[in-house]
N, C-alpha and C positions, 0 to 999 in steps of 0.2 A: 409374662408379667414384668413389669419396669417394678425397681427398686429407689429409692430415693436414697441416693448415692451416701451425701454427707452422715444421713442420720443414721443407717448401717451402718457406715464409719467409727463413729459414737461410741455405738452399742457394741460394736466389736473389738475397740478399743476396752471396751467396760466389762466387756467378757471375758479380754485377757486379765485385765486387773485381778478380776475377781478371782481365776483359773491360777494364777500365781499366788495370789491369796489364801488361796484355799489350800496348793500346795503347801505353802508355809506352813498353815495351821494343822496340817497334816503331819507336818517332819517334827513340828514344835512336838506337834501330843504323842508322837513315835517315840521322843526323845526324853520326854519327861515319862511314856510309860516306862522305860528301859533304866532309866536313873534311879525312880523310887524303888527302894527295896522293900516298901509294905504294899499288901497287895490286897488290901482289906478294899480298892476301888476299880478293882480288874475287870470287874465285869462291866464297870459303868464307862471306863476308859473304849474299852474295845466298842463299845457301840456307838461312841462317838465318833471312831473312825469311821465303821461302816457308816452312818452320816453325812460324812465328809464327803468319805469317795464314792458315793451314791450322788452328791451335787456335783462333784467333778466330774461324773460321765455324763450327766444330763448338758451341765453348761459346755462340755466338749461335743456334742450333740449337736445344741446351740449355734454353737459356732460353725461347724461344719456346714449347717442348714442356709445359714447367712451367708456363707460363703459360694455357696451353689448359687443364692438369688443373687450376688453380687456379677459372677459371671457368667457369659452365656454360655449355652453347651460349645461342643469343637470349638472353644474361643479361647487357648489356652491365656490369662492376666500375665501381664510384664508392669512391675510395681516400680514406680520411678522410689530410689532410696532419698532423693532431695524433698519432693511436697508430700509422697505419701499418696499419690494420684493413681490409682487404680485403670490403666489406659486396656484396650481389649487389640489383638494384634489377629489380624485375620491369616488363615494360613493357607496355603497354596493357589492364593490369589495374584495375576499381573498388577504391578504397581502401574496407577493411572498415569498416563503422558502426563507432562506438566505445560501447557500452554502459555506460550512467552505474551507478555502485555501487551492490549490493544493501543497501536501510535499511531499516530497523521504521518503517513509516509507522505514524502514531501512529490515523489514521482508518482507517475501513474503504474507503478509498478505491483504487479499483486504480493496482497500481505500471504496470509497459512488461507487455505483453499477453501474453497465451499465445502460443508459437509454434504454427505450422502444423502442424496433428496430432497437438498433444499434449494429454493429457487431465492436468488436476488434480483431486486428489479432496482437500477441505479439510474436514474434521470441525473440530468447535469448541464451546463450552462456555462462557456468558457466565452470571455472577452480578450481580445489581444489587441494591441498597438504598437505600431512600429513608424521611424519617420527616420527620411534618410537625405541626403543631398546627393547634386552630382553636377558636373561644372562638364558640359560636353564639348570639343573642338572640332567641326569641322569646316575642313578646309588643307590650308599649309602653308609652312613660315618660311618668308626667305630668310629673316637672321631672328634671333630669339626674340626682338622686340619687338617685329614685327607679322602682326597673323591676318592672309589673304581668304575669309570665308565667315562662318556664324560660329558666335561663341554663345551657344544654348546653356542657360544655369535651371537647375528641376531641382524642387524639394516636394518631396512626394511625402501624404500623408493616408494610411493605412489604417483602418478598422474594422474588426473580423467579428461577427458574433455568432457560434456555432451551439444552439441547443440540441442533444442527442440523450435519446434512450440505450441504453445497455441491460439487458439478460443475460446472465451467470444461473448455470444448473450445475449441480454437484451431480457428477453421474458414480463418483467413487467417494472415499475420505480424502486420496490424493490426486482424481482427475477432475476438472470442470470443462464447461463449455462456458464460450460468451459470443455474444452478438452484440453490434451497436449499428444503430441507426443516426445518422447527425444529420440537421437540415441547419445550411450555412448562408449570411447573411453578409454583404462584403461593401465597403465603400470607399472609395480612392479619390483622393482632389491634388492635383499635380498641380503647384503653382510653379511656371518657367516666367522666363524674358527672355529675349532674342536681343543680346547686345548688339550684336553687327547689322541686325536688319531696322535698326535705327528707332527701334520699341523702346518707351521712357515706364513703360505701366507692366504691374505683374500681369498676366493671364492665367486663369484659374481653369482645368477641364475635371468637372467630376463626373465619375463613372462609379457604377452599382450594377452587382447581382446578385439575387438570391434563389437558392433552388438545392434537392436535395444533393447530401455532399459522400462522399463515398463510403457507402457498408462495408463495416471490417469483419470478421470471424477469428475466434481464438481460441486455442484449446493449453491449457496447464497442466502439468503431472509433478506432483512432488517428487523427489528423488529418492530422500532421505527421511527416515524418522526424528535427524535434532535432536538436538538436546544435551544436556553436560557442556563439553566443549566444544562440541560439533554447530555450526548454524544450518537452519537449514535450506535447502539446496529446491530450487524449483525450474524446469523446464519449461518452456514456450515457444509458442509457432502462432503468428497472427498471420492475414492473408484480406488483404486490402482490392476492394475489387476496384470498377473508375463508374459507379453508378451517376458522381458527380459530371455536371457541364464544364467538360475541357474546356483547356486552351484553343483545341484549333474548332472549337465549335461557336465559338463567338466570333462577331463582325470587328475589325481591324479599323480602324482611319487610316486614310491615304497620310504619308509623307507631305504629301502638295495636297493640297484640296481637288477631290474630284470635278468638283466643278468653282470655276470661279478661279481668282488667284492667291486667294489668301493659303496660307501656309498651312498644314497639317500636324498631328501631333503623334502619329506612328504607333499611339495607344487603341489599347482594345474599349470599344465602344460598350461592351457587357464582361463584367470580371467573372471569370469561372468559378464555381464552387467546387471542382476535382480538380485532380491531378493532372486523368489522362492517363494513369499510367495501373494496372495490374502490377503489385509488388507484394512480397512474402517478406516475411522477419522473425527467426529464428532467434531465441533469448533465454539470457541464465542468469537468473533471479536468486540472491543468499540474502537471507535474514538470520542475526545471531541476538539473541535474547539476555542481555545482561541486565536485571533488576536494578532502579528500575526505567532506562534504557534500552533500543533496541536500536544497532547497527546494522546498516540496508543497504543495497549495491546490487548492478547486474549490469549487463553486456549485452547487446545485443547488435543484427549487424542485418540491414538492408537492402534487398534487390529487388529495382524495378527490371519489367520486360520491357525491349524494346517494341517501337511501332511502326511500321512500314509503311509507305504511300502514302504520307500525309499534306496536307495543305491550309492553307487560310482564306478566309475570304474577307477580303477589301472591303471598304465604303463604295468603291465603284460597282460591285457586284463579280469582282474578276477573283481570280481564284491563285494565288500563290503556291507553287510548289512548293513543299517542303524537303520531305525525302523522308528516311529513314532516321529517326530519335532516338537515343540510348538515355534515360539517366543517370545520374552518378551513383553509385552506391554511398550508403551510408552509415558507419562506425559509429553504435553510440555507446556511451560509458559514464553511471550516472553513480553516487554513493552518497551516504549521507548519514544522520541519527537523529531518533525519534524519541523523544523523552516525556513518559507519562508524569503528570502531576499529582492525578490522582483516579479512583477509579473509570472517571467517568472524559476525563481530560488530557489533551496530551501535544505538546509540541514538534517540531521537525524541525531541522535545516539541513539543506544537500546541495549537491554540485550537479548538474547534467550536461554534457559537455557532445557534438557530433560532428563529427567530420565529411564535410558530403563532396565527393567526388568530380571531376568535370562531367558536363555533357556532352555527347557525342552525335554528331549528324552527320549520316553516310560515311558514318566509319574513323571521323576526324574529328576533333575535340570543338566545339564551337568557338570561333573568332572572340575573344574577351570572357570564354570561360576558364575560371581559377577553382583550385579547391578551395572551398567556403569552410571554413571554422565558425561553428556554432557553440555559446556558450551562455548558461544561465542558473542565477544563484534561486534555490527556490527554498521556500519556505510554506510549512503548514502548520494546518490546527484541523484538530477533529473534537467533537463532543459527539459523547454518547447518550443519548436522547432514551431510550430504551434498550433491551436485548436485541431487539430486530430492527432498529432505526439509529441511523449515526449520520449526523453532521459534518462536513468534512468541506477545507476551504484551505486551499494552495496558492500562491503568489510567485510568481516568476519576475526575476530583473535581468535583462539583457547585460549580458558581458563583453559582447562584440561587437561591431558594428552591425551584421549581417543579424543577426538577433531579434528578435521584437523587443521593444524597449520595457513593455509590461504585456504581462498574462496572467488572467484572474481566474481560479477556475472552482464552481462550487460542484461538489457533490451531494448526493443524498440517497443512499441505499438501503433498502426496503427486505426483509429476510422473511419469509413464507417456509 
């Protein structure tokens, strides 16, 4: 049976009054029987006491009674001496984890893990663009001013549009699974000139593919329980297969025109949607919870398998050796903080930063491959729409040249 708190209060404040009151008139009429020396009212005195302390045992009763309904059983009361607030302290109970606030992590880096049994289903929709130049020279110069061959100028224009489903199942509190499925959509227009070949007009070649892009698989295990001063600590291993249409599975243009004399453009006739390559990436993920704030960061580092016996096919139907393909590994290292507004809202900003390796064909680094520096300032927002549905929308700006210049990427994750 509940008690209504304040008005117990009240009355037990009123109980004490009284209980001290009573006292008094008790020591009063003690005092005044002890004083008079006529005793002509002795017997009317004495029964006034027993009176008294007949109400003093009932109202200490009283109070006792009030005080059982005020707290529960095994519930021993801790009385703050400031408001007088009567709190109930459970006893040999684990104090609950304290869960650090929901941010827009600016990466696609996991926040705290699925719980035990629950499924999340995350649909998502990323746009990128990127545009680059490049001034080509072939030929060769007898003195600096002067060059013997074609001076090819290409500004290449890139847009990627990749829609994917992803499945997260909590199979522990600190293990998940994930799957993602992406279907990619791609379009390229190389506008060049051929200074030397005596061309006054740009030539425009666009090329487009679309088709599914490569299934990833991911498994996370927290490390740590967090919390206090600790953040916490989370493991990863994702494993990228090459579902998508490689590179050497599209048709090439000739150099020269296969037929005819006009000039070729050395471009792939259909843009792949994979890699091409089976690669694995092992990752370590820290989130630290300072109200109301959260500091994010992790590392992670990539390896593709190499591919043997490879080749291309030409616009003429001929077939290009290739050889043996290695690609670069690649170093990423990303950090950043997430700053809630308010229960439902919350901002990011972060750094992601990769290093990716030369490529290697039959064992020797490709003619004009450099390590690539990748870098890109990202920014987020997430709203939480309900318990089980949250908003989430990331912005990326290229920091390098090698970079995509913009990346948009929405999320929308579903908890069952």
């Amino acid at each position: 049976m509940k008690t209504n708190a304040p008005n117990s209060r009240k009355m037990l404040r009123s109980l004490r009054l009284a209980w001290f009151g009573c006292v008094s008139t008790v020591l009063a009429a003690s005092s005044a029987v002890h004083a008079q020396s006529i005793p002509a009212d002795t017997d009317g005195v004495s029964g006034r006491i027993e009176k008294l302390e007949q109400q003093l045992t009932d109202q200490a009763r009283q109070i006792k009674t009030l005080q059982e309904g005020l707290v529960p059983k095994n519930e021993p009361p801790s009385i703050s001496d400031a408001d007088d607030v009567t709190r109930t302290v459970r006893v040999g109970a684990a104090p609950e984890p304290v869960a650090p606030p929901v941010v827009a992590i600016a990466s696609e880096q996991p926040g705290i893990l699925t719980g035990r049994g629950k499924l999340v289903l995350e649909p998502s929709v990323q746009y990128s663009y990127s545009s680059s130049n490049r001034v080509a020279l072939v030929g060769y110069t007898i003195i600096p001013s002067l060059l013997i061959g074609l001076v090819d100028v290409r500004e290449l224009k890139r847009n990627s549009l990749t829609g994917a489903l992803s499945l997260r199942y909590g199979l522990s509190n600190r293990l998940e699974v994930e799957t993602k499925v992406p279907y990619v959509y791609r379009n390229d227009a190389t506008v060049s000139r051929e200074f030397g070949a005596g061309s006054d007009s740009d030539r425009v070649f666009n090329t487009s593919g679309k088709s599914l892009g490569d299934i990833e698989i991911a498994a996370r295990y927290q490390l740590n329980q967090g919390g206090g001063n600790w953040p916490y600590m989370i493991g990863s291993f994702r494993m990228k297969s090459r579902t998508g249409k490689d590179p050497f599975e599209v048709v090439t243009d000739c150099v020269t025109r296969c037929v005819g004399t006009t000039s070729g453009t050395g471009l792939p006739l259909e843009l792949p949607t994979g890699s091409g390559f089976y690669s694995v990436q092992p990752g370590l993920t820290w989130l630290f919870p300072t109200d109301p704030a959260v500091f994010f960061g992790g590392f992670s580092y990539t390896h593709s398998f190499k591919r043997s016996n490879l080749s291309r096919q030409v616009l003429s139907g001929q077939f290009e050796s290739i050889g043996t393909v290695a690609p670069g590994d690649v170093v990423g290292l990303n950090f950043g903080m997430g700053l809630a507004l308010n229960e439902k809202t919350s901002l990011s900003l972060g750094i992601e930063l990769n290093s990716v390796d030369r490529t290697r064909q039959n064992g020797v680094p490709v003619l004009g491959s450099v390590r690539t520096q990748l870098a890109s300032l990202l920014m987020g927002y997430s709203y939480r729409q309900s318990k089980d549905t949250t908003f989430n929308l990331s912005v990326s700006a290229g920091l390098t040249q090698d970079t995509p210049d913009l990346t948009v990427n929405i999320r929308i994750p579903f908890s069952f």
